[in-house]
ROGUBA-608211 format. One line per field, with one value per residue (C-alpha): x, y, z; chain. Coordinates in steps of 0.25 Angstrom, whole numbers. Layout:
BEGIN
px [X:...] .
py [Y:...] .
pz [Z:...] .
kette [A:...] .
END
This chain:
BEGIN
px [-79:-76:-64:-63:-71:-63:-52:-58:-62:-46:-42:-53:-47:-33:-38:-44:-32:-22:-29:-31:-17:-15:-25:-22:-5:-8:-15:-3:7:1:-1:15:18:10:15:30:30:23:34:44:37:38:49:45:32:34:45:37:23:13:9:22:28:18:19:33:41:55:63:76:82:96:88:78:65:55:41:32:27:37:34:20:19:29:20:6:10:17:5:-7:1:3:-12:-18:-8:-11:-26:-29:-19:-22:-37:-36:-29:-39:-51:-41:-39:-55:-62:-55:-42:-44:-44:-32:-25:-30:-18:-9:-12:-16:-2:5:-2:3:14:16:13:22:34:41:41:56:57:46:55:68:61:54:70:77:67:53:62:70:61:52:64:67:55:41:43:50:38:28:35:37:22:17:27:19:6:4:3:5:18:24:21:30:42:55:66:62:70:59:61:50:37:30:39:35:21:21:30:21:9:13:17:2:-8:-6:-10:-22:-24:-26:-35:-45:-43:-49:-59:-64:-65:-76:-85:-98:-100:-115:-112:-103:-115:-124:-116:-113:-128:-134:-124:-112:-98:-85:-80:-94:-94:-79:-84:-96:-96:-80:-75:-86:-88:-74:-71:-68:-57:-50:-50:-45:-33:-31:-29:-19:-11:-10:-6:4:8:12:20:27:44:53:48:46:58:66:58:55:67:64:65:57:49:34:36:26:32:31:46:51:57:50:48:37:35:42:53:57:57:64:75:78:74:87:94:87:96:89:77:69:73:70:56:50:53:45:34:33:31:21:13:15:8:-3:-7:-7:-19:-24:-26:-31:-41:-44:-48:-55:-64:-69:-71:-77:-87:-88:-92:-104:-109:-109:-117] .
py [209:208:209:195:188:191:186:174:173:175:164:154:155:155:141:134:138:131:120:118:119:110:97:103:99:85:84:91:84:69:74:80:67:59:69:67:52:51:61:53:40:44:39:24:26:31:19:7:12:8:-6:-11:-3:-10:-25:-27:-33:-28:-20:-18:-4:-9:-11:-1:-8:-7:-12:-10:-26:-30:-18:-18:-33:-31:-19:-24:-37:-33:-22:-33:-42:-34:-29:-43:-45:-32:-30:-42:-39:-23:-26:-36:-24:-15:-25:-29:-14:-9:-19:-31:-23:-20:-6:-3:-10:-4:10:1:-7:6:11:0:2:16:13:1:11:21:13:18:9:8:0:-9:-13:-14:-23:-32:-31:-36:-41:-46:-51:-61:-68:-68:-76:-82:-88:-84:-87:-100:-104:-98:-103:-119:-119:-111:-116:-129:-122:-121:-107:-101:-107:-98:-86:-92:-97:-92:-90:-83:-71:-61:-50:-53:-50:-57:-49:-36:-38:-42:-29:-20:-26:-24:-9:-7:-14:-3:7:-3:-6:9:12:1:2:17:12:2:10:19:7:15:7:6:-5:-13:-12:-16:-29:-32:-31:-41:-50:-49:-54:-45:-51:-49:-36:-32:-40:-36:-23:-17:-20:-18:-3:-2:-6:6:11:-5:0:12:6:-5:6:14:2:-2:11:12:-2:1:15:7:7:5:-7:-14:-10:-18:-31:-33:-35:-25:-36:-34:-46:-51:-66:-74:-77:-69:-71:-63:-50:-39:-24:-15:-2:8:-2:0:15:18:6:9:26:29:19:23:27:29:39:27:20:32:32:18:20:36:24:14:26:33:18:18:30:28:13:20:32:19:13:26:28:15:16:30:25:13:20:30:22:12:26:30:15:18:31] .
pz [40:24:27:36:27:15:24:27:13:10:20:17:0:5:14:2:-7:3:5:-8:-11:-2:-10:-24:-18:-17:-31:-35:-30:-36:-50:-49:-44:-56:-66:-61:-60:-75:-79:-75:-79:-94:-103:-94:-99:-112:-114:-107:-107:-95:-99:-103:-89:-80:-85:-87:-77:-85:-73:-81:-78:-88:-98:-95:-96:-85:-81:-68:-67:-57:-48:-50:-46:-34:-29:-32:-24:-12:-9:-13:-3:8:6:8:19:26:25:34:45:45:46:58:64:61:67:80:83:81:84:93:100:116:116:125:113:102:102:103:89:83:87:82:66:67:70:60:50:54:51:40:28:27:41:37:24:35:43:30:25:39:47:39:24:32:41:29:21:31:40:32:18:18:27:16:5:12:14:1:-10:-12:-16:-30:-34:-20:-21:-31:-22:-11:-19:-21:-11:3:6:12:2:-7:-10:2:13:6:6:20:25:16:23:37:33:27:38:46:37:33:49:55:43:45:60:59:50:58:70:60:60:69:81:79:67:77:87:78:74:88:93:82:87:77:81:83:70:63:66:62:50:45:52:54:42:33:36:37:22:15:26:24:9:12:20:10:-1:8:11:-3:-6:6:0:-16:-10:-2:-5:6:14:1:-3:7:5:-9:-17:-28:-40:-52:-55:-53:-43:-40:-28:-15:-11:-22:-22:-31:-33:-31:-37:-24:-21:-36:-35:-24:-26:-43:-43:-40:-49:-61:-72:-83:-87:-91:-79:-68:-76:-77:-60:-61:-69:-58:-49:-56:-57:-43:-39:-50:-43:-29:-36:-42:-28:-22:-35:-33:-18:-18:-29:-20:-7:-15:-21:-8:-1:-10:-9:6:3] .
kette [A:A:A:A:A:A:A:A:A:A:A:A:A:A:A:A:A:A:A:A:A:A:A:A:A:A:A:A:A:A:A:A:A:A:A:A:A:A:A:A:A:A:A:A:A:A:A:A:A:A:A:A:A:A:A:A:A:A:A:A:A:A:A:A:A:A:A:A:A:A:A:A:A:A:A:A:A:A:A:A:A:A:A:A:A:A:A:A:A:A:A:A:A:A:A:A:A:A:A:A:A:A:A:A:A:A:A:A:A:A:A:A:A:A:A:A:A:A:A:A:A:A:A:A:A:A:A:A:A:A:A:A:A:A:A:A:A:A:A:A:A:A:A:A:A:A:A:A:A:A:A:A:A:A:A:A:A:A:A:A:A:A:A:A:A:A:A:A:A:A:A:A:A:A:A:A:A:A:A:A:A:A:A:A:A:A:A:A:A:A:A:A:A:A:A:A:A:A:A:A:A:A:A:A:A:A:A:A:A:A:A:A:A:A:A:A:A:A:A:A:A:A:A:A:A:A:A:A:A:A:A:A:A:A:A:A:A:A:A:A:A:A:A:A:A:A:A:A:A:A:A:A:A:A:A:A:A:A:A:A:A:A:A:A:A:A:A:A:A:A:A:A:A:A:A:A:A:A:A:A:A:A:A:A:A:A:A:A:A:A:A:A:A:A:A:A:A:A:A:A:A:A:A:A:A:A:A:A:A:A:A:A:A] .
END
């Protein structure tokens, strides 16, 4: 009898030892990746500081002068464009499929999400390169710019000459690829809401649209959060579809028809061309920005629903 419990005494220590192996790995793994980036980030950091790094628009690898504004800017707008165009559509989705779709329909749309998320990132930026850019140029924005170029102030976000691989053609590919990341969340957060509160809604005589309304979304906000925080995640990671559709030039417009550069197309397009140690290490600089704006977001968001939760409490 001792002897089987001090084997199951053995197992159950040799049990907790793997597993925590296993969570002390991934706390491993994200300080070695913060201690490589901050490595490599050095002589940029020593040589151009962070203020200095982060507000200047100078991109000029001859003369080896760098600055993160013109990344930043690019990143920053196509992901806050593609939110507000995303969060809209995704959450009509989300409301058709729970709450108004015929049943018989509703693995069909559910399939269709999956699958739009499934597509790999790098056949989005082939179709927003050969398919989506030129009717863009071509059709969409001579059309926007005709009718917005007279409005003062709007104006300016619609001048310049219409090719399609500009900031507006980004933002819309990048918000197509995250509403259904956005969509399949809020879509299982919906189908949460208990069925007693609908009832109740119903039964003093509230409408379908009240009841989505005052009811649905409501006791649904923390999961919308949640997916708006994933997709603005997905968003400022996102290299390859943007890639093919922005134009990688450095340099804050005001207009959405002009090409710019985020802080992954930059990466992937100058890593290999870096020539100089100060060079190769103002790219390790934007990169370790990069990742420290995503813990940002994630801090950011943990911190909210951790407080909206005890509110609820």
């Amino acid at each position: 009898m001792a002897g089987i419990l001090k084997r199951e005494q053995t197992l159950d220590k040799f049990f907790y030892g793997l597993t925590f192996s296993a969570a002390f790995l991934v706390l491993a793994v994200i300080v070695s990746i913060f201690i490589s980036l901050f490595r490599e980030s050095l002589p940029a950091i020593e040589t151009f500081g962070f203020y200095r790094f982060v507000s200047s628009t100078a991109w000029d690898p001859v003369k080896e002068i760098f600055g993160a504004a013109t990344t930043l800017y690019g990143t920053l707008v196509t992901t806050i464009l593609a939110l507000i165009m995303a969060i809209p559509i995704a959450l009509g989705i989300a409301i058709f499929i729970t709450e108004l779709c015929p049943k018989f329909l509703k693995p069909v749309f559910g399939t269709a999400i999956e699958l739009l998320a499934a597509i790999p990132s790098i056949i989005y930026g082939m179709w927003g390169l050969f398919t989506f850019a030129p009717l863009m140029g071509e059709y969409v924005e001579p059309f926007l710019q005709q009718i917005f170029s007279p409005v003062p102030v709007i104006g300016q976000l619609f001048s310049g000459l219409p090719l399609g691989i500009d900031i507006l053609t980004t933002s819309i590919v990048l918000s197509i690829m995250i509403i259904p990341f956005i969509a399949s969340i809020v879509r299982d957060t919906f189908a949460l809401t208990p069925v007693q509160l609908k009832e109740s809604a119903y039964g003093i005589g509230a409408t379908r649209w009240e009841v989505i309304k005052d009811v649905v979304i409501p006791y649904s906000k923390t999961g919308i959060f949640g997916s708006v925080i994933i997709a603005m995640g997905r968003a400022l990671g996102e290299t390859m579809a943007v890639a093919f559709v922005l134009g990688n030039k450095h340099a804050i417009a005001t207009s959405l028809f002009s090409a710019s550069a985020t802080i992954t197309v930059t990466l992937a397009n100058e890593f290999t061309e870096a020539d100089s140690d100060l060079y190769l290490s103002s790219l390790f600089y934007l990169a370790l920005i990069l990742l420290t704006m995503n813990f940002l977001v994630l801090a950011i968001a943990k911190t909210f629903l951790t407080r909206k939760g005890k509110v609820c409490h």
